[in-house]
GULUM-818056 format. One record per residue (C-alpha): x, y, z. Coordinates in steps of 0.1 Angstrom, whole numbers, padded with zeros to 4 digits, always signed. Layout:
XYZ;...
END
This chain:
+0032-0047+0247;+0043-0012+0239;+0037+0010+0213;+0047+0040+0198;+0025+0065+0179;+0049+0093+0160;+0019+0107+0140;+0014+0150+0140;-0023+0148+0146;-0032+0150+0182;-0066+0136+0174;-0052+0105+0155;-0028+0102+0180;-0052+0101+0209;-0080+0080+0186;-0058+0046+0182;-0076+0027+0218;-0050+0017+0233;-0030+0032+0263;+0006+0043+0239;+0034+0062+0241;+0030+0090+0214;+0046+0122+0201;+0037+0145+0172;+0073+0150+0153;+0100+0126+0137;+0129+0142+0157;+0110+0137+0192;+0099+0101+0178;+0135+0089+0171;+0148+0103+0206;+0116+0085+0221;+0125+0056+0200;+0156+0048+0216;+0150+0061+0249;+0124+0037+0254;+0120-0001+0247;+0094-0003+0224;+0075-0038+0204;+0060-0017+0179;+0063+0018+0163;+0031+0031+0141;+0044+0067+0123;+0034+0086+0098;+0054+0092+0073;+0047+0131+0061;+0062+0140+0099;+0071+0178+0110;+0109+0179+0115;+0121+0144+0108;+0100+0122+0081;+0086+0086+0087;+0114+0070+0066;+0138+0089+0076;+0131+0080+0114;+0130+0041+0102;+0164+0048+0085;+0180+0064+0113;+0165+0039+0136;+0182+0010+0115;+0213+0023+0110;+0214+0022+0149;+0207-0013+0152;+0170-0009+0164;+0150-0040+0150;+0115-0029+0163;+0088-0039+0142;+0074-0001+0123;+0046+0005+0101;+0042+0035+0088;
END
């Protein structure tokens, strides 16, 4: 399984356990979102750049079905 972490702090970012893909801003998330195949995205959804929702909305629009929470 893959997973990607969009969340701006480093230390919540590294804390989650498991090995991840992860990124601290909703622009860089979105890019890494489609660049890469992932089964689940965690974000946050106060995010530097590009918010949470936003990201989600974008992703959608795309046609990206991968399961989010943020």
């Amino acid at each position: 399984m893959r997973v990607l972490v969009v969340e701006d702090s480093e230390k919540l970012r590294r804390s989650v356990g498991y090995a991840v893909d992860d990124c601290g801003d909703g622009e860089q998330g979105l890019w890494q979102a489609q660049a890469v195949d992932c089964d689940v995205i965690v974000l946050d959804l106060m995010l530097p750049g590009l918010e949470g929702l936003a990201m989600i909305r974008q992703l959608r629009d795309r046609g990206n079905k991968t399961h989010s929470w943020c």
